[in-house]
KEGUBA-401471 format. One record per residue: residue number from 0; residue in one letter; x, y, z of N, C-alpha, C in turn. Coordinates in steps of 0.001 Angstrom, whole numbers, plus 500000, padded with zeros to 6 digits. Each point is the difference from the previous one (the first is absolute). Layout:
residues N
{pos = NUM&code = A&n.c1 = X&n.c2 = Y&n.c3 = Z&ca.c1 = X&ca.c2 = Y&ca.c3 = Z&c.c1 = X&c.c2 = Y&c.c3 = Z}
...
end
This chain:
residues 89
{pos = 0&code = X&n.c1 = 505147&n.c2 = 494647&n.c3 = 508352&ca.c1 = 500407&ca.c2 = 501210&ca.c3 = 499356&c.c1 = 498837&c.c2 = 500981&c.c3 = 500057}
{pos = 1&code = X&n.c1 = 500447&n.c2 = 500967&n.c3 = 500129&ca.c1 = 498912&ca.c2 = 501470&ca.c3 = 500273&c.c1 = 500912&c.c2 = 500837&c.c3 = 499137}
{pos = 2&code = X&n.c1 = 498924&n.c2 = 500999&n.c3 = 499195&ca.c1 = 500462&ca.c2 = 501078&ca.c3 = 499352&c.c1 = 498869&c.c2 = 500961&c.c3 = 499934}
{pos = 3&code = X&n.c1 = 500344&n.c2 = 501109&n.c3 = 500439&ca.c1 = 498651&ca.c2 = 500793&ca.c3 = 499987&c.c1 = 500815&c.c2 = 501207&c.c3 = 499275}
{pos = 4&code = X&n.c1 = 499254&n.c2 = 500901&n.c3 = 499294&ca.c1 = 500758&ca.c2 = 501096&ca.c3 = 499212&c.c1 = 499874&c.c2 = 501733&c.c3 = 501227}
{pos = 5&code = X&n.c1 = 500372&n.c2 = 501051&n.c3 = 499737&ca.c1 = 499860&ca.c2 = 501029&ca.c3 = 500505&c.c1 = 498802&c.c2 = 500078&c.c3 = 500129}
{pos = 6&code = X&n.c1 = 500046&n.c2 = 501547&n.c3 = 500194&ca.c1 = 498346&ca.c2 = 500562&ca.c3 = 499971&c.c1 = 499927&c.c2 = 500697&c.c3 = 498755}
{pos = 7&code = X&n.c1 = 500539&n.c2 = 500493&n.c3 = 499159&ca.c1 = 499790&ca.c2 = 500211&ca.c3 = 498214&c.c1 = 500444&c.c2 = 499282&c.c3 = 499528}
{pos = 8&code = X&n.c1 = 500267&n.c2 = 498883&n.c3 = 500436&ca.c1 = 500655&ca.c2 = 499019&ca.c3 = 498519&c.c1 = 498997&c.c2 = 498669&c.c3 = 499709}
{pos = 9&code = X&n.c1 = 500085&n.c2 = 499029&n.c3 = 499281&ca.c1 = 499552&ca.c2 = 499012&ca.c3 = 499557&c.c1 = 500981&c.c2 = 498899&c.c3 = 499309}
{pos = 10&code = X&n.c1 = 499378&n.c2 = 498743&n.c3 = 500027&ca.c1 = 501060&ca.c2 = 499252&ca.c3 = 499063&c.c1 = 499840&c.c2 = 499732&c.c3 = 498826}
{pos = 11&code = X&n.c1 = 500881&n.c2 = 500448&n.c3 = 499030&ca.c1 = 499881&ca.c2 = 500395&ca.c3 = 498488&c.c1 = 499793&c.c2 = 498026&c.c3 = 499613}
{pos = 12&code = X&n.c1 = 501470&n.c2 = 499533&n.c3 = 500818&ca.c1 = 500409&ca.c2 = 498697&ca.c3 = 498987&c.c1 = 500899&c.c2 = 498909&c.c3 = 500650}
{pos = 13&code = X&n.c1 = 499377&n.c2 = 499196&n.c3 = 499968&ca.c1 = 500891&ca.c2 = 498887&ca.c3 = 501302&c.c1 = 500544&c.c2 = 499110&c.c3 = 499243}
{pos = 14&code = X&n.c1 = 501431&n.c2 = 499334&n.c3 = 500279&ca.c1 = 500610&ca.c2 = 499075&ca.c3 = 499197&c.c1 = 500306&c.c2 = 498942&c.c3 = 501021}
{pos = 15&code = X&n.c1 = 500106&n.c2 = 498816&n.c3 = 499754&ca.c1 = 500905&ca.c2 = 498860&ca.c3 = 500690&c.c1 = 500577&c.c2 = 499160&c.c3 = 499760}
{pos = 16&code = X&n.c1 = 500947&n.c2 = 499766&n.c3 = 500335&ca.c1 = 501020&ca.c2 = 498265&ca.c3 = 499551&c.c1 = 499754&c.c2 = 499497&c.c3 = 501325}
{pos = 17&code = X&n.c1 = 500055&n.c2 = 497912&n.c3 = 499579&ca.c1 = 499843&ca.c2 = 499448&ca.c3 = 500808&c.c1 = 501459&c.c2 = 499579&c.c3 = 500123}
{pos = 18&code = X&n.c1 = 500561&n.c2 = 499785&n.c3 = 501247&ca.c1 = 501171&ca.c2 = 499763&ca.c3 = 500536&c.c1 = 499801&c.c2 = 498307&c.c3 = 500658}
{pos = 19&code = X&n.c1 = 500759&n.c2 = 499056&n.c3 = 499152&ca.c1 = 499781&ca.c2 = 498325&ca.c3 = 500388&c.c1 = 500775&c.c2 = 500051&c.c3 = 501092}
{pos = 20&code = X&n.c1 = 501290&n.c2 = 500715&n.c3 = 500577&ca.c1 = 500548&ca.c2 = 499695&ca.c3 = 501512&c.c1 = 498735&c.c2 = 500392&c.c3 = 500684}
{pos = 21&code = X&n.c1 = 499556&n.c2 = 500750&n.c3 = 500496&ca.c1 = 498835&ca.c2 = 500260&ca.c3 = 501048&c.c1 = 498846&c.c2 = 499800&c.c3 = 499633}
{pos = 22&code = X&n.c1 = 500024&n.c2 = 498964&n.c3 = 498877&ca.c1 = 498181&ca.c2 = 499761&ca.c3 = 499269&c.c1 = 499391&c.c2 = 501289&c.c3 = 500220}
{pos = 23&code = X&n.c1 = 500641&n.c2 = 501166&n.c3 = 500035&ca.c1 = 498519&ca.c2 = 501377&ca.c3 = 499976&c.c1 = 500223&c.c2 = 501160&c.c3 = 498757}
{pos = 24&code = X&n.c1 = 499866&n.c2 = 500977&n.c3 = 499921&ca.c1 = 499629&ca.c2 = 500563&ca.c3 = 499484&c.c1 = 501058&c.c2 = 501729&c.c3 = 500335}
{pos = 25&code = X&n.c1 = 500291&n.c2 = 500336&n.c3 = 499022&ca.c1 = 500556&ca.c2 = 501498&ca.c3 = 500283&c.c1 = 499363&c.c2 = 501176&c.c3 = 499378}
{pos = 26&code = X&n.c1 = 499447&n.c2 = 501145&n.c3 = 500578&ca.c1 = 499020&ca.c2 = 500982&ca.c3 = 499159&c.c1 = 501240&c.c2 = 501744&c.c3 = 499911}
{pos = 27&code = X&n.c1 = 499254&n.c2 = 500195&n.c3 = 498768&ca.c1 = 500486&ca.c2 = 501417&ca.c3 = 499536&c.c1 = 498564&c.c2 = 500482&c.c3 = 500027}
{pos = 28&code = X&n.c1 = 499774&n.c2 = 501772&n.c3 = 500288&ca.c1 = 498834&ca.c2 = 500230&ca.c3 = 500046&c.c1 = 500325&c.c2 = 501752&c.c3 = 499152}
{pos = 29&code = X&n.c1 = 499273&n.c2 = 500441&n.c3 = 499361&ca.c1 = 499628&ca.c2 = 501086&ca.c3 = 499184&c.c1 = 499202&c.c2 = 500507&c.c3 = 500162}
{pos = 30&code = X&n.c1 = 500203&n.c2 = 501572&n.c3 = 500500&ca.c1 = 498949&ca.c2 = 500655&ca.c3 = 501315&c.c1 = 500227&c.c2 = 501252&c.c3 = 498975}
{pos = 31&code = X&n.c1 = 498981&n.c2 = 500372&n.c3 = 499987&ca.c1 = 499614&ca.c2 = 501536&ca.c3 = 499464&c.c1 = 499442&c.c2 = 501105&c.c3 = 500976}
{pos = 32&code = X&n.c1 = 500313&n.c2 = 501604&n.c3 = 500051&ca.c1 = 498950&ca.c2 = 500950&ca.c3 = 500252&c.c1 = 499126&c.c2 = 499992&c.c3 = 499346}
{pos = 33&code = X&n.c1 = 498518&n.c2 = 500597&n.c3 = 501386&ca.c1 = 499255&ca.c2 = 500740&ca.c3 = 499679&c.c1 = 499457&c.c2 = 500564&c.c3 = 501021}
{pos = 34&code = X&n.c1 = 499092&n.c2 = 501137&n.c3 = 499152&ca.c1 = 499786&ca.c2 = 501278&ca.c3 = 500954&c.c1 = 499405&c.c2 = 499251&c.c3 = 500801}
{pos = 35&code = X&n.c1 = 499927&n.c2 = 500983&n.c3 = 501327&ca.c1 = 499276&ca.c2 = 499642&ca.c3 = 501314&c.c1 = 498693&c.c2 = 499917&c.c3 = 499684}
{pos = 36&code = X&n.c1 = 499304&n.c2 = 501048&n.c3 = 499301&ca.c1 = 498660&ca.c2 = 500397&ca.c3 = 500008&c.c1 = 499332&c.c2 = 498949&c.c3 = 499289}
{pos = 37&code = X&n.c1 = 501091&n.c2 = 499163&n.c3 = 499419&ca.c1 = 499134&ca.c2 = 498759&ca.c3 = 498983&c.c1 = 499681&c.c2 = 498905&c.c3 = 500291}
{pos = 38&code = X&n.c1 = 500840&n.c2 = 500036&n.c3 = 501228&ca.c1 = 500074&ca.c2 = 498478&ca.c3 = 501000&c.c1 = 498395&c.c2 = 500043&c.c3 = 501170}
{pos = 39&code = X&n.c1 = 499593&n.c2 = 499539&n.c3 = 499716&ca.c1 = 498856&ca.c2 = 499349&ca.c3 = 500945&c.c1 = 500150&c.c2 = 499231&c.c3 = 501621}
{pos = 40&code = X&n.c1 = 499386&n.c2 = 499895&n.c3 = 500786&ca.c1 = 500186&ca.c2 = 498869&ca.c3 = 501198&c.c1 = 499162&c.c2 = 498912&c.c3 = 499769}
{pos = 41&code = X&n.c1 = 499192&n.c2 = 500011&n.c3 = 499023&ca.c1 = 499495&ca.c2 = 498284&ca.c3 = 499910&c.c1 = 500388&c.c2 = 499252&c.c3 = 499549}
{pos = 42&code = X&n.c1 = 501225&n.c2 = 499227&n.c3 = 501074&ca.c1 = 500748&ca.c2 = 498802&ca.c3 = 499645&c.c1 = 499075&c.c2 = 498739&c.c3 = 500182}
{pos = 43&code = X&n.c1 = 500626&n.c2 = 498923&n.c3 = 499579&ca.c1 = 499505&ca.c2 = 498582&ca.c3 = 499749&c.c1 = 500952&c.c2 = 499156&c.c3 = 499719}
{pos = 44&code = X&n.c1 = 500294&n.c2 = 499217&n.c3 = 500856&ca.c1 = 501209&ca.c2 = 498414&ca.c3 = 499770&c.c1 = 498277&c.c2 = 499113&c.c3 = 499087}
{pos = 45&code = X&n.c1 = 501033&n.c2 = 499568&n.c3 = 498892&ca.c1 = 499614&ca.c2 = 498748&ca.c3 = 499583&c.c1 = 499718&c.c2 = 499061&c.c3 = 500424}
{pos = 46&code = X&n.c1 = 499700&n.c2 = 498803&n.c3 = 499047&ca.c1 = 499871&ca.c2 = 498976&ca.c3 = 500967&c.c1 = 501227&c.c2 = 499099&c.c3 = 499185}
{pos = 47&code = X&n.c1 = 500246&n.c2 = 499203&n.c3 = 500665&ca.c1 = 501406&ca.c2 = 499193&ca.c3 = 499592&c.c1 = 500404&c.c2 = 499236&c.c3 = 498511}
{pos = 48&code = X&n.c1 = 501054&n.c2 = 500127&n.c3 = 499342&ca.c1 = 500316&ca.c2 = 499678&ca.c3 = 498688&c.c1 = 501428&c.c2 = 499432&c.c3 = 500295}
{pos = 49&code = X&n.c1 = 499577&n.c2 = 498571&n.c3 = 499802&ca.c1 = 501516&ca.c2 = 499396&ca.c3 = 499953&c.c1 = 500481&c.c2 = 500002&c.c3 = 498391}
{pos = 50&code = X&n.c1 = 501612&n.c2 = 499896&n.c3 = 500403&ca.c1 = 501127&ca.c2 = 500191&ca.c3 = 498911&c.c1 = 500102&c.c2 = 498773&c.c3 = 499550}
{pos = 51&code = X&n.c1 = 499614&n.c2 = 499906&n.c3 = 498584&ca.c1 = 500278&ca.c2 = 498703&ca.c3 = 499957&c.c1 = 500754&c.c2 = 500079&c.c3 = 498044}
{pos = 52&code = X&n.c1 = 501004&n.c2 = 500250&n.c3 = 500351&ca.c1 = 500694&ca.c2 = 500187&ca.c3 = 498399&c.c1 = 499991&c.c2 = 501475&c.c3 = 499814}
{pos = 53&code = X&n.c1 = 499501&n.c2 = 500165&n.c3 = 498796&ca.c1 = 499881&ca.c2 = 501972&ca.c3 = 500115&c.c1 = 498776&c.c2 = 500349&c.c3 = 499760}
{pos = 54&code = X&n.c1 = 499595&n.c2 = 501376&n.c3 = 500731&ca.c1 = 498959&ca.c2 = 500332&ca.c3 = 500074&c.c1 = 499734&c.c2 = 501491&c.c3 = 499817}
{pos = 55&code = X&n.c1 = 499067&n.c2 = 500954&n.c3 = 499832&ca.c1 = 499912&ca.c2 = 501109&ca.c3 = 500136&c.c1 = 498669&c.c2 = 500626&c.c3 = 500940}
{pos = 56&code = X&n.c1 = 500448&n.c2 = 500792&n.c3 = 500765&ca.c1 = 498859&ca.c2 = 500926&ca.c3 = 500502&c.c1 = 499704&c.c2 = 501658&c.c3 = 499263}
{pos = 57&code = X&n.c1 = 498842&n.c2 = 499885&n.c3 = 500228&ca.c1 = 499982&ca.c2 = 501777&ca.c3 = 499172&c.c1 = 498647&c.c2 = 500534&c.c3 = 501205}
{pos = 58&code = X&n.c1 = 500030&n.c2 = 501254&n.c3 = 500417&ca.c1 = 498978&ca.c2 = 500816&ca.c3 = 499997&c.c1 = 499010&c.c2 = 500091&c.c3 = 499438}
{pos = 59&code = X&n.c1 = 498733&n.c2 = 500075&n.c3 = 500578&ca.c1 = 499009&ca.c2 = 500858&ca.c3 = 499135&c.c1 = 500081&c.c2 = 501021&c.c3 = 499483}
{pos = 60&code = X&n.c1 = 499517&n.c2 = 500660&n.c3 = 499328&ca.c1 = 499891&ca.c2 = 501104&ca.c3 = 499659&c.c1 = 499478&c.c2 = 501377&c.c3 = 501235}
{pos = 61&code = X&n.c1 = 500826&n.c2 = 500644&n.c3 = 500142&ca.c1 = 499498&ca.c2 = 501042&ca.c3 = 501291&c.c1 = 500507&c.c2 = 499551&c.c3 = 501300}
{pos = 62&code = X&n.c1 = 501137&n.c2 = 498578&n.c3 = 499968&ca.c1 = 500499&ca.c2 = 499399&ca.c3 = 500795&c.c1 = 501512&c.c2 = 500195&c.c3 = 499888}
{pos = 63&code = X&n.c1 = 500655&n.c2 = 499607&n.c3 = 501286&ca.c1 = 501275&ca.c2 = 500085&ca.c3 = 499855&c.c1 = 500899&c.c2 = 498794&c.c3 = 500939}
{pos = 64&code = X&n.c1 = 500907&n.c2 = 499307&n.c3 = 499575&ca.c1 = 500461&ca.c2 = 499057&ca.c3 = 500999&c.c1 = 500773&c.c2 = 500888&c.c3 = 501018}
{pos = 65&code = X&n.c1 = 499939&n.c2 = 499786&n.c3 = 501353&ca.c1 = 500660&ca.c2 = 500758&ca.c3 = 500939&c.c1 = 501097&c.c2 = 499250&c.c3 = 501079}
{pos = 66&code = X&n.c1 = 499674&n.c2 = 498408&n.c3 = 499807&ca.c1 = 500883&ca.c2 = 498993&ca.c3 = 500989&c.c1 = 499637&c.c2 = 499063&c.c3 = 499546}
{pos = 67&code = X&n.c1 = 500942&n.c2 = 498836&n.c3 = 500558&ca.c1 = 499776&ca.c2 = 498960&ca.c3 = 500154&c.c1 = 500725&c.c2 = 498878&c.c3 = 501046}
{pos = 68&code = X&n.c1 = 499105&n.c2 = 498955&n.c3 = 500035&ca.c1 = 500550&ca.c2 = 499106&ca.c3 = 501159&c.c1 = 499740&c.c2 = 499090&c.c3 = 499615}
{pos = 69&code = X&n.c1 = 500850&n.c2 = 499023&n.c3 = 500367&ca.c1 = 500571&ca.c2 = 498464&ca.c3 = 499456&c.c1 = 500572&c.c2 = 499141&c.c3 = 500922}
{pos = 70&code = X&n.c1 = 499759&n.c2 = 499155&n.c3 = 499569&ca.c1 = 500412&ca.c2 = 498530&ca.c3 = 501130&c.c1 = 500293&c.c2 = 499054&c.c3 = 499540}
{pos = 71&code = X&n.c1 = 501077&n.c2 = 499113&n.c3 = 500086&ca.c1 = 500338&ca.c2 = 498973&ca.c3 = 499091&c.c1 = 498721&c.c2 = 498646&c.c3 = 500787}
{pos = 72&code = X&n.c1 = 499941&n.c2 = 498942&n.c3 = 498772&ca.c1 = 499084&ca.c2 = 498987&ca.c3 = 500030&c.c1 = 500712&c.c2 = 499483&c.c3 = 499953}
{pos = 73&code = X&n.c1 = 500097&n.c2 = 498934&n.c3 = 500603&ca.c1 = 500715&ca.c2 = 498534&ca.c3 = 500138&c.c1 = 499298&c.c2 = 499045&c.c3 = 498677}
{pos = 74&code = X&n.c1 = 498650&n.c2 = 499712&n.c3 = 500559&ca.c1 = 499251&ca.c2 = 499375&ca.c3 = 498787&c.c1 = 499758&c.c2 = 500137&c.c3 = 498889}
{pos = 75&code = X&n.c1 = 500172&n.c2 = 501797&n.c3 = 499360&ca.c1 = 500452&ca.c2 = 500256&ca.c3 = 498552&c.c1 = 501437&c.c2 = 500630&c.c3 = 499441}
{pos = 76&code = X&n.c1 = 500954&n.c2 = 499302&n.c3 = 501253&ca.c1 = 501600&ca.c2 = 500181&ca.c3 = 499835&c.c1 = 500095&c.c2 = 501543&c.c3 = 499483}
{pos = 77&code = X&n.c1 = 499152&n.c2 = 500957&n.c3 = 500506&ca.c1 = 500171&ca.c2 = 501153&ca.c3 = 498970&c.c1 = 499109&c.c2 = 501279&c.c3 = 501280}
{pos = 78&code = X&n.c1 = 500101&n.c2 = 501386&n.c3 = 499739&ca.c1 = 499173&ca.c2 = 500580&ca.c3 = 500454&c.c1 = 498579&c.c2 = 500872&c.c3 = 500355}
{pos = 79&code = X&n.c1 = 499364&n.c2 = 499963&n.c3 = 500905&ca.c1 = 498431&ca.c2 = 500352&ca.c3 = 499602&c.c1 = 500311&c.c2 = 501247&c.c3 = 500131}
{pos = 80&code = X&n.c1 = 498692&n.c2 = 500866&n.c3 = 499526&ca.c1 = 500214&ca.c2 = 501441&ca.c3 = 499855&c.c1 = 498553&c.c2 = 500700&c.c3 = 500531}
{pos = 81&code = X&n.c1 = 500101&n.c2 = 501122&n.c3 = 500481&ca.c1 = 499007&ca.c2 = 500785&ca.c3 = 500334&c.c1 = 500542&c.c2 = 501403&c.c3 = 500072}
{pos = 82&code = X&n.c1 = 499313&n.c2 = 500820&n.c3 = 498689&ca.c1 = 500236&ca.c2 = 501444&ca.c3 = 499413&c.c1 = 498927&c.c2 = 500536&c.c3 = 500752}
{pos = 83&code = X&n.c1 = 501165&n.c2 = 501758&n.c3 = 500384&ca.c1 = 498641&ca.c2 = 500593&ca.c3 = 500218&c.c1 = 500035&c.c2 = 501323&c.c3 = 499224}
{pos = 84&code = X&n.c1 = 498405&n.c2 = 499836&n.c3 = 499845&ca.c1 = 499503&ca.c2 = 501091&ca.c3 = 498672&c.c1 = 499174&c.c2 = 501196&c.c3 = 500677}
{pos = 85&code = X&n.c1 = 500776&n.c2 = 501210&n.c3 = 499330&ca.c1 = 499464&ca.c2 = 501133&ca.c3 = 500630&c.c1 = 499186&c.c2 = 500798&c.c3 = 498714}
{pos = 86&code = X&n.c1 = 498968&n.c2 = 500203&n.c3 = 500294&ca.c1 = 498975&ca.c2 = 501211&ca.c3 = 499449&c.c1 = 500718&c.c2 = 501092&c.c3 = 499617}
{pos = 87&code = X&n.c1 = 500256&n.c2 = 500603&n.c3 = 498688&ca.c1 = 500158&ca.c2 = 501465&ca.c3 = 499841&c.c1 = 498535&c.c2 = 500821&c.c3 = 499951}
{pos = 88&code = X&n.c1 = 500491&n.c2 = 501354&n.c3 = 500420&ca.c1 = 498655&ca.c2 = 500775&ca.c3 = 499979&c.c1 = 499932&c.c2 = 501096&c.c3 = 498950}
end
């Protein structure tokens, strides 16, 4: 799974249910504006955070989530994650 947002938007708020026919996972995602002038180009992918029950990610402060990418694990029946975080200016 890949999700990357526009070029003014960000992701406010991600939800998921796990679905036992396909052992995976289904996402809703909550994307907000913002101005152009606030958005930065110094992006950064994380480094990997597996799902394991429920969890939360947040921003830094002066940060904004902008994507994400995921891959299901066999070995933690669940999926790993790598956000990427963009700089506001």
């Amino acid at each position: 799974m890949c999700f990357s947002m526009s070029r003014n938007t960000y992701i406010a708020g991600i939800i998921s249910e796990h679905n036992n026919g396909s052992e995976d996972r289904r996402f809703k995602f909550r994307c907000c504006e913002k101005s152009a002038s606030s958005l930065a180009n110094s992006c950064y992918y994380t480094s990997n955070t597996a799902l394991l029950g429920t969890f939360a990610r947040t921003a830094e402060i002066g940060f904004i989530l902008k994507g994400v990418i995921s891959q299901h694990s066999n070995k933690h029946e669940d999926r790993i994650f790598w956000f990427e975080v963009c700089k506001l200016s």
